[in-house]
N, C-alpha and C positions, 0 to 999 in steps of 0.2 A: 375718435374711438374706433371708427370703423376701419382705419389705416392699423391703428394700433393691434386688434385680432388679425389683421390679413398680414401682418409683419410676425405673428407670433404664430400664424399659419407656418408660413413660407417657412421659421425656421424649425415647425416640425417637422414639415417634410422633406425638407433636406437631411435633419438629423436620421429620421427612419431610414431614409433609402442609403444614407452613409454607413448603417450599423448591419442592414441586409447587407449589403456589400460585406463589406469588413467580414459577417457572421458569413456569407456564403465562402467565402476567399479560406476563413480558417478552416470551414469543413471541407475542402480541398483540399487545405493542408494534410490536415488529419486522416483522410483517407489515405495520401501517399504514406504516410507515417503506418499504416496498417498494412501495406502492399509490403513496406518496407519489415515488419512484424512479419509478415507471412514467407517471406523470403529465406529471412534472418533462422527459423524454423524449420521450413522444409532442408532448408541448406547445411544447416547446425554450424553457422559460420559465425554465431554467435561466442559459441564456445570456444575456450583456451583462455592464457595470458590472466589468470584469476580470474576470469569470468562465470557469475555464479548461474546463472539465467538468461534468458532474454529479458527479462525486466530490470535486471542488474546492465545488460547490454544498452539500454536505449536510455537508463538514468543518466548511465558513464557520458556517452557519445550523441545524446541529443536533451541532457539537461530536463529531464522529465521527474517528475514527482513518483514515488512507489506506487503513488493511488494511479495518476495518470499510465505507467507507462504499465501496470494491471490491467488495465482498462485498455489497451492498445492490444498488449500481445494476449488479449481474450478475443476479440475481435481477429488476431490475425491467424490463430488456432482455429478457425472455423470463416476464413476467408473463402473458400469454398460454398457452404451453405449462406453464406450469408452474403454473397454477391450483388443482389436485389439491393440489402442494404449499404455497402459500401459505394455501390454506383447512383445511388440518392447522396452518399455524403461528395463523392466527386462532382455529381452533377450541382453541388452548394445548395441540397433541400433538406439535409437532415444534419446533424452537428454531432460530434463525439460522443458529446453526453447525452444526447439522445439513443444513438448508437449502443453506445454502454449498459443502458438500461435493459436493453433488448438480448444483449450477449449475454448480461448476467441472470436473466430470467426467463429465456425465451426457448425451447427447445428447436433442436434444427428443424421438425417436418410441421411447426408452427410458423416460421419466421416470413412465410412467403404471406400467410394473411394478413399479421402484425402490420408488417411494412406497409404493404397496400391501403390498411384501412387507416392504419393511429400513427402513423409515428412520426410526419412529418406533420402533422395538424394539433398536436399534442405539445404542453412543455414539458419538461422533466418530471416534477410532481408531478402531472398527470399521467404521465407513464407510467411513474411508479404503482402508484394507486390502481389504476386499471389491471398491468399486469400481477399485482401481488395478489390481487383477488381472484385471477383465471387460477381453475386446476389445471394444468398441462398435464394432460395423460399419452403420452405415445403407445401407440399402436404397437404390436409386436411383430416385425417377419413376420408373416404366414411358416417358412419353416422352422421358428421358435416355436410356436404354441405345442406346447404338449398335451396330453389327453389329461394332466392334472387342472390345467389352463382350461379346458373346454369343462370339463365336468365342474370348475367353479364358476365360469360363465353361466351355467346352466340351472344354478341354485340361484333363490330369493336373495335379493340384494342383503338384509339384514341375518342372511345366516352365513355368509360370505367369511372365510378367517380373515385377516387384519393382516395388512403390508408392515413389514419390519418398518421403523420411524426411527431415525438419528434423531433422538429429544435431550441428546446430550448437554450441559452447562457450557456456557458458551461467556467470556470475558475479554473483556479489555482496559489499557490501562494507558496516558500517554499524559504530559503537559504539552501545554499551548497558553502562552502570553502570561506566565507564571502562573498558572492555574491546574492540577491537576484534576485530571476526566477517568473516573470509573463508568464502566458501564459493562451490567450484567445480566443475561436473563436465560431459564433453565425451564423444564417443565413445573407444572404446579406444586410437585411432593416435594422435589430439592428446593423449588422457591419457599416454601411453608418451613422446609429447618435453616433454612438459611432464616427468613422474618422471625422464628422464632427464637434463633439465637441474638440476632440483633437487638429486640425485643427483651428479652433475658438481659442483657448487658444493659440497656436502659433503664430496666428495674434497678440491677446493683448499684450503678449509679447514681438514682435518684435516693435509693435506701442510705446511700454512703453521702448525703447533704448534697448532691448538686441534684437542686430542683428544676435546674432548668435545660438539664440534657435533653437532646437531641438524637434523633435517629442516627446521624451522622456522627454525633459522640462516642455512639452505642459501638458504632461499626470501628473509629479508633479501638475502643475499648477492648471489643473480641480479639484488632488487631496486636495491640499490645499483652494480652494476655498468652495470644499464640509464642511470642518472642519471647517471653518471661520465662517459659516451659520449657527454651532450648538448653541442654546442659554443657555440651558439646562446647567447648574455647572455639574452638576452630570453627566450627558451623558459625558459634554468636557472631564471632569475630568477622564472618565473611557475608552476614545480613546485616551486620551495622549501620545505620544510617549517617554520612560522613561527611562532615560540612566545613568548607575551610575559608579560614577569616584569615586578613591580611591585617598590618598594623596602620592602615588606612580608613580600617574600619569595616570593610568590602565583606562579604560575606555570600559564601554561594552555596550549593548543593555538589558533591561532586558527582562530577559528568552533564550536570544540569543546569540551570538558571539561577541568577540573582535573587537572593533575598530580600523582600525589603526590612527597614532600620527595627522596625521594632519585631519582625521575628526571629532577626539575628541577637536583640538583646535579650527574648526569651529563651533561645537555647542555651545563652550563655551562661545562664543560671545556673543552669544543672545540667550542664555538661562535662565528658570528660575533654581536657586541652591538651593535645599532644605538638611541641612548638618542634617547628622547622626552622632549623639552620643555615642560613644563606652567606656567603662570600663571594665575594665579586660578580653580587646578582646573580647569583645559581644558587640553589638549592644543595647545599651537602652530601655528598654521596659516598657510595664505598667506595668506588673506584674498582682496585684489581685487584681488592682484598675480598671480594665475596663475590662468586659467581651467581648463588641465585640472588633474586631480586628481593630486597625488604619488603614486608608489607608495607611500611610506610613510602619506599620509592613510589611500589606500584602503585598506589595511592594517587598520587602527584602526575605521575605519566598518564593515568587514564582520564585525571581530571586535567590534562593538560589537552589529552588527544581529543575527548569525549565519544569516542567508538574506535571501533578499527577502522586503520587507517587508509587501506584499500580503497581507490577512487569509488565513491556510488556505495560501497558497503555500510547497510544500514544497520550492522550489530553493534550494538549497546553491553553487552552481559557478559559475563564468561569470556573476558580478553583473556589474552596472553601476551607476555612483553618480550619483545624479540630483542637480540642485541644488530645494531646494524652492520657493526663489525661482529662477528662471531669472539668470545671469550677465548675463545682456543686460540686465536690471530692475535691477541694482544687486546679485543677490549676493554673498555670497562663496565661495570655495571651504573653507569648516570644517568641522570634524568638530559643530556644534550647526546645518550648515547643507543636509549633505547626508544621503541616507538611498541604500540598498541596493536593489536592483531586480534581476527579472532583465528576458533582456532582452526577453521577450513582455508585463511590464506594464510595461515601461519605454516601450515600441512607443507600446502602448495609451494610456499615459496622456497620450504627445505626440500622437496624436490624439482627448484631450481627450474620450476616454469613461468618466473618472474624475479624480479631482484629489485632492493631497494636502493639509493642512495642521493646523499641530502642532509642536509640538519632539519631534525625533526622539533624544533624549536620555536619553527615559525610555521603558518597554515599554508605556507606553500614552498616550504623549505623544501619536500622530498620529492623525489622523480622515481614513476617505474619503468623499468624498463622489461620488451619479453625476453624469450629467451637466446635471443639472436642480437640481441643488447640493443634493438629500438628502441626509443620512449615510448607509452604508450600518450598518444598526441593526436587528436582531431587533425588531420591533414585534408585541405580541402582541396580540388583538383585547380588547376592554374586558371580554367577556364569554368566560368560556372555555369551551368546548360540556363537557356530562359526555362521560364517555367510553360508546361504543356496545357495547362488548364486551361477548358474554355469560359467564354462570358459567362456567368452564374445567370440562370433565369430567375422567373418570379417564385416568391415562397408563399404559401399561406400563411395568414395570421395564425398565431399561435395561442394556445390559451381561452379558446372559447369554451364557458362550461358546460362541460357532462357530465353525466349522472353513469360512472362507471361500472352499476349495477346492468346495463342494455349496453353493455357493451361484450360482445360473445367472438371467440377467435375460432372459427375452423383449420385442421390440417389440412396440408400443403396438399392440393390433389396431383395423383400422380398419372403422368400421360396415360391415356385410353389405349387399344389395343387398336379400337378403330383409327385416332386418328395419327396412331402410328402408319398403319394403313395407311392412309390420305398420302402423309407425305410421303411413305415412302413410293406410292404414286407421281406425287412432283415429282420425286428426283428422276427418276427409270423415264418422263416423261422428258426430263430438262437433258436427258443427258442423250433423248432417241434423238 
């Protein structure tokens, strides 16, 4: 027995010290990837060849998530004040998403306490938690304060007028693993007519024989009552919800995910069917009888493309379908002939600071190239530098609980006049 614990020891602790490792090596990583944000910025070498951002730059050319490489060039926009912190993520004591938390909640003449006291001792939850409960109040310049700033200083706390507050509605909307995620939250008055119309819809519902609606019901319910009210062909026609079935049975969303069998036989019921024509495995097109695009092509090309096609661009909405040969040169309008755009590298690309070419047919049919007719291509240098990072030391354990309430962040204090003094003693002394 007593072999057996000292066997299931041994491989915890190898397993630990393998994942400090591993965990220190990525936050190394991730700081260079931050140095490399801060460069990318100060340098605006990010820019050109359709490039929308820096976070559109670091998805393209280092394979990064929208969330991740947010979370980088936040961090590298304030590389500067947050030095302390970047040099715990090189030194392998603090990790991105530690990091992250601090960027996205931490004011620059508070970051110097954070770090020092929470952040490598802390996990992510607890960061969160800790930091969403601090007020962060900064300080103002001394030559900011005006005399309206001092005379409200000077009044009783509760007679004080009230700081403007963004309590704007705030939403979001995405799938993930064929499940659609709302999430929404507002101040308490827009939350009360929103509950109450939800609420209202539940009623009509429940009055009209379904006893067993739902809140969730309710909110279809408001939704479809909005869409019923459109009168507009063209509006109805361009919020349609458009789902296309194959004679295989297949059924999807378009631009989105798979249905499965039995919600594709519920729309079938009562939907409209609009059948596409195929020959020789393509889809039916105008060809060079019609320069702009059918709604039903476009249909087909954006659920072909399912965004614009721009490496890294994450637009979804509001495409536009380009010809890749231009109509004017002899295109045609097909579905092997057009691609999806939105409409900022669609702009772009007719001012010919990128160009396409490829069949856009396949997911890796198309090549861009910039304006000097490069591809645009990860080139990596012939010789790879080793890497600079030293041995990662020891980390705290992480995750010990606290009570986030006795947790209090002082501003960053700023050098003394005296021991400005001091040194600049040293120096006049190092240099006599």
């Amino acid at each position: 027995m007593d072999e057996e614990v000292n066997h299931h020891l041994d491989r915890w602790v190898a397993m630990t010290g393998r994942a400090g490792v591993l965990a220190a090596q990525l936050a190394q990583t991730h700081a260079d990837l931050v140095d490399l944000a801060a460069d990318l910025i100060e340098t605006r070498t990010w820019a050109g060849d359709g490039v929308r951002s820096p976070e559109h730059w670091l998805m393209v050319y280092c394979a990064l998530s929208p969330a991740r490489a947010s979370e980088v060039v936040a961090l590298g926009q304030r590389r500067a004040a947050m030095s302390g912190l970047v040099d715990q993520m090189q030194a392998g004591r603090v990790s991105l998403d530690q990091a992250a938390v601090v960027a996205r909640n931490v004011p620059d003449h508070y970051v110097g306490s954070v770090t020092h006291e929470l952040v490598s001792m802390a996990t992510v939850p607890q960061l969160r938690r800790a930091l969403n409960k601090h007020q962060f109040t900064p300080p103002k310049p001394k030559e900011d304060i005006t005399p309206y700033d001092e005379a409200v200083a000077a009044m009783p706390e509760d007679e004080r007028p009230l700081n403007p507050v963004d309590d704007g509605p705030k939403l979001t909307m995405h799938t993930t693993e064929g499940r659609f995620h709302l999430r929404f939250e507002a101040n308490p008055v827009d939350g009360a007519l929103l509950e109450s119309a939800i609420k209202e819809a539940k009623d009509a519902l429940f009055n009209a024989g379904d006893t067993d609606a739902t809140y969730a019901d309710a909110l279809l319910e408001v939704a479809n009552r909005s869409l019923n009210t459109v009168e507009s062909k063209s509006r109805l026609e361009h919020y349609r919800v458009h789902i296309n079935l194959d004679t295989d049975g297949n059924a999807w969303l378009n631009k989105k995910g798979a249905l499965p069998p039995h919600l594709m036989r519920q729309v079938t019921c009562d939907g409209t069917i609009r059948p596409v024509w195929w020959s020789d495995a393509k889809p039916v097109s105008v060809g060079r009888s019609q320069r702009i695009v059918p709604d039903r092509t476009r249909r087909l090309v954006e659920d072909r493309d399912g965004g614009c096609r721009y490496p890294g661009c994450t637009t979804t909405s509001f495409l536009e379908n380009h010809h890749i040969t231009h109509w004017s040169k002899g295109g045609g309008t097909d579905i092997d002939s057009l691609v999806s755009l939105c409409p900022r590298h669609h702009r772009e690309l007719h001012q010919d600071r990128f160009s396409i070419h490829g069949d856009p047919t396949t997911p890796t049919g198309l090549t861009f190239h910039n304006p000097h007719g490069r591809p645009l291509l990860i080139q990596l240098p012939d010789t790879v530098p080793p890497t600079q990072h030293p041995p990662p030391g020891p980390t705290p354990l992480r995750g010990t609980p606290m009570d986030v309430t006795c947790i209090h962040f002082q501003p960053n204090h700023p050098p003394s006049a005296e021991a400005d003094a001091v040194d600049q003693d040293d120096d006049l002394r190092s240099t006599g």
